[in-house]
Each structure stands twice: as structure tokens, then as C-alpha cells.
Backbone as CSV, one residue per row, in Angstrom:
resi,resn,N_x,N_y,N_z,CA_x,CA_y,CA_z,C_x,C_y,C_z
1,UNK,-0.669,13.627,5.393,-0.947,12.217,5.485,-2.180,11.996,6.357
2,UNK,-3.163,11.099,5.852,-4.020,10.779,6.573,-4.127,9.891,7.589
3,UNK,-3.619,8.845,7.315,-2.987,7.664,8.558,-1.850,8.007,8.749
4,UNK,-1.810,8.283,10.204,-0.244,7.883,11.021,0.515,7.016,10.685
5,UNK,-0.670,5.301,10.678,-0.124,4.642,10.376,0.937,4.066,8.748
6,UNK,0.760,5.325,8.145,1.979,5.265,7.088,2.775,5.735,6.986
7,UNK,3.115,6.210,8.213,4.338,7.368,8.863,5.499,5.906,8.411
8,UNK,6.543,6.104,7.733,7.794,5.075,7.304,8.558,4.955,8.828
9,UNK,8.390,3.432,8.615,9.082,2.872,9.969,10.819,3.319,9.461
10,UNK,11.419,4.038,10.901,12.825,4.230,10.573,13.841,2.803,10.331
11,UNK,13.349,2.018,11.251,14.447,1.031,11.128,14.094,0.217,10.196
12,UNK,13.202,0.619,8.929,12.654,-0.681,7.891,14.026,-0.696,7.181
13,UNK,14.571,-1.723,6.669,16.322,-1.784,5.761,15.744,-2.126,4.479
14,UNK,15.909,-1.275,3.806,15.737,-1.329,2.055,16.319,-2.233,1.622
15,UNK,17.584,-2.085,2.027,18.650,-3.441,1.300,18.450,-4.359,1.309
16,UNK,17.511,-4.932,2.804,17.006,-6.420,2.521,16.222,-6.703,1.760
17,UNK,15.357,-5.437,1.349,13.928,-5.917,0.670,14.654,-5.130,-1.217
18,UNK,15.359,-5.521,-1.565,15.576,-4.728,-2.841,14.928,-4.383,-4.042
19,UNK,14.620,-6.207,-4.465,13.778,-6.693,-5.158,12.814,-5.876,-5.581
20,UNK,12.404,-5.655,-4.322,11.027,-4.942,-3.503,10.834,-3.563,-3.820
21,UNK,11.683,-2.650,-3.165,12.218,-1.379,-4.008,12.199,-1.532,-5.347
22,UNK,13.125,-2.358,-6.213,13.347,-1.951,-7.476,11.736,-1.930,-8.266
23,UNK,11.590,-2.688,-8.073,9.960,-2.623,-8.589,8.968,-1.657,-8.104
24,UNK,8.885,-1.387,-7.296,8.569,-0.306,-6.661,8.781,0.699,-7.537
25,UNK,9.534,1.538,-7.504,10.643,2.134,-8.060,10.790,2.589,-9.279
26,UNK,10.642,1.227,-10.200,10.514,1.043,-11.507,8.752,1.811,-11.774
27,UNK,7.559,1.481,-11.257,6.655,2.003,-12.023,6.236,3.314,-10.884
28,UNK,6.972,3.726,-10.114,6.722,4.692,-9.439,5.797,6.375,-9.915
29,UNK,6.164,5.994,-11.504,5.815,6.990,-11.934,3.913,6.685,-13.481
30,UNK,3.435,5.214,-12.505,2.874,4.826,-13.427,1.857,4.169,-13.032
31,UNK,1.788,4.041,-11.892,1.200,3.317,-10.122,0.256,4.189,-9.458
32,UNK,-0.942,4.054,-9.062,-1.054,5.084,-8.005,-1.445,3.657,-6.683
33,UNK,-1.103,3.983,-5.375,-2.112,3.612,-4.365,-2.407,4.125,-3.483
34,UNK,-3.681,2.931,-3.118,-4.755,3.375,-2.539,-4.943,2.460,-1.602
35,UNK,-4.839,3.164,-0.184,-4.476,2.688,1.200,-5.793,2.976,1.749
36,UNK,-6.494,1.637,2.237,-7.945,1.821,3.239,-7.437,1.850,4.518
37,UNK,-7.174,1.894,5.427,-6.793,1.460,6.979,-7.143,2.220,8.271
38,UNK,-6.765,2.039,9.364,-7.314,2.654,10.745,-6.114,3.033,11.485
39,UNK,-6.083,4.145,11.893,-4.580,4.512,13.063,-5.386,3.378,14.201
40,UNK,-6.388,2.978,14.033,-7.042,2.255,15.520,-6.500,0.584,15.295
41,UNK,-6.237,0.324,14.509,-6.442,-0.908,13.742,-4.869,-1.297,14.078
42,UNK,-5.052,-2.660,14.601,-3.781,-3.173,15.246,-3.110,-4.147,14.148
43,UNK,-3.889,-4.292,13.006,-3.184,-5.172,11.200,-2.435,-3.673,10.842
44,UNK,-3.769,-2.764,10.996,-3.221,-1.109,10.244,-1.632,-0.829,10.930
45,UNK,-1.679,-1.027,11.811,-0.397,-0.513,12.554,0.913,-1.631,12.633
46,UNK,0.121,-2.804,13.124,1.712,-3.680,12.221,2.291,-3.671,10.758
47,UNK,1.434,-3.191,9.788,1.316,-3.446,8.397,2.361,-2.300,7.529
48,UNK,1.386,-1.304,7.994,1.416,0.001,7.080,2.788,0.513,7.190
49,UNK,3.738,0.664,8.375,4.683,1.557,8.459,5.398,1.065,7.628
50,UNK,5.852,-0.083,7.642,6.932,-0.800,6.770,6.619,-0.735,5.443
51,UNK,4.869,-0.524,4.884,4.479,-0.640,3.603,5.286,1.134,3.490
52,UNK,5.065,1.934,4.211,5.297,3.281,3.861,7.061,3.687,3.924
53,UNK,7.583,2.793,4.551,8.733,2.874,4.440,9.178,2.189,2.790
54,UNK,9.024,1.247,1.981,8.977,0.525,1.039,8.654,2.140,-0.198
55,UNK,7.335,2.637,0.667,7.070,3.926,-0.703,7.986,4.600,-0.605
56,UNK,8.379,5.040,0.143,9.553,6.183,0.571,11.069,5.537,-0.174
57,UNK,11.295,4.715,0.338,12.669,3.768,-0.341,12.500,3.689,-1.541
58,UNK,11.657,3.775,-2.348,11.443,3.481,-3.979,11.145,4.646,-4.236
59,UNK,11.127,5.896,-3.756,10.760,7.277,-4.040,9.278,7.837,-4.643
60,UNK,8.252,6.727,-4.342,6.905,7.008,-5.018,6.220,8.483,-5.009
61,UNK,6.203,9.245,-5.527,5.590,10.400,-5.050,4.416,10.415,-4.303
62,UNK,4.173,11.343,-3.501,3.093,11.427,-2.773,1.781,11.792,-3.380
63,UNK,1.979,12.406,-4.475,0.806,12.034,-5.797,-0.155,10.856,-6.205
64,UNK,1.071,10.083,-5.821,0.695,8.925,-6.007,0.266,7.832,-5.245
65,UNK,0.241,8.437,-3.504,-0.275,7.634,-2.915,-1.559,8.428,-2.117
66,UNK,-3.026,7.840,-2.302,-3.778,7.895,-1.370,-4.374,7.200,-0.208
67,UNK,-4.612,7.701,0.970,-5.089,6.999,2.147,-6.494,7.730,2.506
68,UNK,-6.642,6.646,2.711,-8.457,6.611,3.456,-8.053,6.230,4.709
69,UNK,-8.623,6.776,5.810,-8.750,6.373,7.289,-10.141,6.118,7.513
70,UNK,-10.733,5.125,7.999,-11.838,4.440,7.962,-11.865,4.724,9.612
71,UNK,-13.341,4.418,10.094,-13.717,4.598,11.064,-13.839,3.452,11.493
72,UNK,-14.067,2.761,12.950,-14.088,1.487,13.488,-15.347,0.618,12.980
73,UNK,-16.138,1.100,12.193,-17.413,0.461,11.440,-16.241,-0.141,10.087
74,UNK,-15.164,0.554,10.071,-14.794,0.410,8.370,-15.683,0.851,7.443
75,UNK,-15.902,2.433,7.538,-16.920,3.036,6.924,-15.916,4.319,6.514
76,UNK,-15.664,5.000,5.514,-15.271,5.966,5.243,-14.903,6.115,3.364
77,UNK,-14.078,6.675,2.809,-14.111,7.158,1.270,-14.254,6.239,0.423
78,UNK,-14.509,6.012,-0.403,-14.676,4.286,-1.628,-14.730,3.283,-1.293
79,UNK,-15.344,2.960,-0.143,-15.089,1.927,0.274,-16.037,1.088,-0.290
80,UNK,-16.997,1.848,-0.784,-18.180,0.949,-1.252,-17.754,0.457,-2.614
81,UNK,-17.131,1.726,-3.621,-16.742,1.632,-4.781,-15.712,0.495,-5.053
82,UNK,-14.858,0.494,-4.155,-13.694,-0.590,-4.278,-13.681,-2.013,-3.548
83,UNK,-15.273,-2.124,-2.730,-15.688,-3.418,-2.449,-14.562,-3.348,-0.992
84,UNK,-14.139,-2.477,0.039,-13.213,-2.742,1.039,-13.910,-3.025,1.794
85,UNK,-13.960,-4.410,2.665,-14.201,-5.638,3.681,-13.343,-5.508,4.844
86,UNK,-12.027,-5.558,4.625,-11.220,-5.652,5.421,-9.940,-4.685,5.933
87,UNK,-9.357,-4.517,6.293,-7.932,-3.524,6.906,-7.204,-3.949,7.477
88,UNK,-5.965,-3.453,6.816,-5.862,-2.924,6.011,-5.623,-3.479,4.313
89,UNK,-6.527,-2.803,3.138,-6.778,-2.666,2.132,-5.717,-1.621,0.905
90,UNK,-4.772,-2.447,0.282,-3.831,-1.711,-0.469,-4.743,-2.135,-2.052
91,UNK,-4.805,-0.820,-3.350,-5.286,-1.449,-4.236,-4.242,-0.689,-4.833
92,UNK,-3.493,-1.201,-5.872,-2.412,-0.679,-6.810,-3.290,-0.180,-8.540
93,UNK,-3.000,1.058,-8.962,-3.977,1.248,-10.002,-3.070,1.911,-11.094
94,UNK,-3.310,1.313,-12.253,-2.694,2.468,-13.515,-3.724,3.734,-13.374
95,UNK,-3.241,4.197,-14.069,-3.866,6.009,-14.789,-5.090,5.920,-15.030
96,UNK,-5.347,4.556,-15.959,-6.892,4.491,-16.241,-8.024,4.254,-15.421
97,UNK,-7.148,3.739,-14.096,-8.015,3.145,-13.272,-7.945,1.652,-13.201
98,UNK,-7.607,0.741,-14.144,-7.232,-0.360,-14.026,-6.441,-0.989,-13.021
99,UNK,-7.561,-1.781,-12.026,-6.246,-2.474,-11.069,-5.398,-3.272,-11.170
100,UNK,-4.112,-3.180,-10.938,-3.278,-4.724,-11.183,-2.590,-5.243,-10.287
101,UNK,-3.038,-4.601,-8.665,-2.772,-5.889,-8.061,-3.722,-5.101,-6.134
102,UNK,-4.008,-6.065,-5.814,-5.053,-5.995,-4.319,-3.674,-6.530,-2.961
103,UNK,-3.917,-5.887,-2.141,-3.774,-6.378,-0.858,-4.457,-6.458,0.095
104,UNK,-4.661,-7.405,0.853,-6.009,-7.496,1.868,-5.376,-8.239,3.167
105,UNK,-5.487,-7.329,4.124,-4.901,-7.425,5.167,-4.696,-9.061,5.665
106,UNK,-4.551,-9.610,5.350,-4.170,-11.551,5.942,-3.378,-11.695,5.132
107,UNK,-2.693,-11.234,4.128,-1.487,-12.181,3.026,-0.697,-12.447,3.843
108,UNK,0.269,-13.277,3.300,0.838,-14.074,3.652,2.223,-13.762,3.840
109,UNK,2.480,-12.290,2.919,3.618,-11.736,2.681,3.473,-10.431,3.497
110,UNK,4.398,-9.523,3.631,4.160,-7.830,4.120,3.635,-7.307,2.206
111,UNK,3.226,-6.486,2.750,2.014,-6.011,1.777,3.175,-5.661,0.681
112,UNK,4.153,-4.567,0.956,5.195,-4.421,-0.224,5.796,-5.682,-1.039
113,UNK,6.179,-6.930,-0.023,6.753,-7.901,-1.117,5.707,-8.196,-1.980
114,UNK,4.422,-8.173,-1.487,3.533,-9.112,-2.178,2.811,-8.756,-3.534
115,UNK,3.120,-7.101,-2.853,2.247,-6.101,-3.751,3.152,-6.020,-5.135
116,UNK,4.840,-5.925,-4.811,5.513,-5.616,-5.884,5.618,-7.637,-6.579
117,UNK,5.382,-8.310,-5.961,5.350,-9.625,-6.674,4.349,-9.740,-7.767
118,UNK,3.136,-9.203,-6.931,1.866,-8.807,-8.202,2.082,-7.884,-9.274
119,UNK,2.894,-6.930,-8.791,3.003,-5.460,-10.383,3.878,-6.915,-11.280
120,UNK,5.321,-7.131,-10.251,5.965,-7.967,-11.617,5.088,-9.278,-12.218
121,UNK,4.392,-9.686,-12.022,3.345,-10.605,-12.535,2.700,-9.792,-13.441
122,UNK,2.145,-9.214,-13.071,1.262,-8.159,-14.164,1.526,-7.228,-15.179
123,UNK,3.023,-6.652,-14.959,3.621,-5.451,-15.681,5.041,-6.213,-16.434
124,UNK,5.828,-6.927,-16.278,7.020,-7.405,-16.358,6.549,-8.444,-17.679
């Protein structure tokens, strides 16, 4: 793992977030993401554990998830390619490369509800 900060928070409770999981879950095998963020980064570190606990609870393979650790410029792997501004940066992608859904560190939701609200918008 490249960020710490996606080390799965122990006390995150699946059961509350189910929804969340099941969707998850459901395209686990059809999904890849792609995590911009900073172990320095104080969004990166409220954000991410619980997002990584959410991958872990839905069983995503680790295939399927990549992380970029960006430097305090927010300078490091695709960042140019994928237009990343901000951190932490979740982009959810089919096989082809097609994105179908962004997270950008200010939503409104934790990145998993919001992220799996977007697949079921997009995939469902």
C-alpha cells in the first residue's frame, strides 16, 4: 500500500453502511480505483481510512485498487492525466477506462456513500 492513509479504520461498522457495501461489492469485480491523496494531508487522513475500510468490507481486490501519494505540491503519478486539483481525489473506472463516478475531497458525503451512490446512478 502506498498511503497509510488507506490502512481500514478498525472500528468502521459495515452494518451501518450496507447499502454501501452491497454496491461496493456488487461491481467489485468490474471497478477499478484510483486514490490521489497525502499520508500528510489532514482531508487524506480523515477521509481515506473509512473509504478503505468500505474496500475491505465489500472485498474489492487489491487489483483493483490504486493509490498515488502525492507530495505537498500535489505533484506525483496522473495527476496531470486525470486533471487532480485537490485531496483527496477518488476516480472509479471500468476496464476501458471509462469513468463513472469522481470524488473530490469537499463532498458532502464520506467518499464510500457517495461514491457507491454514483456507481448506482450510473450502473443500476
Amino acid at each position: 500500500m502506498s498511503l497509510e492513509t488507506m490502512r481500514p479504520t478498525p472500528t468502521w461498522d459495515a452494518a451501518s453502511y450496507e447499502d454501501t457495501v452491497d454496491t461496493l461489492a456488487a461491481h467489485r469485480d468490474e471497478l477499478t480505483y484510483k486514490i490521489w491523496g497525502g499520508d500528510w494531508c489532514k482531508d487524506c487522513r480523515a477521509l481515506l481510512p473509512d473509504f478503505g475500510a468500505a474496500l475491505e468490507a465489500a472485498a474489492v481486490p487489491d487489483e483493483r485498487i490504486e493509490e498515488f501519494a502525492l507530495d505537498q505540491d500535489k505533484q506525483g503519478p496522473e495527476v496531470e492525466a486525470y486533471d487532480v486539483e485537490y485531496i483527496p481525489t477518488i476516480v472509479v473506472e471500468r476496464d476501458d477506462g471509462e469513468e463513472v463516478a469522481r470524488f473530490v475531497e469537499s463532498e458532502s458525503l464520506p467518499p464510500a456513500v457517495y461514491l457507491a451512490d454514483r456507481i448506482d446512478a450510473e450502473l443500476e
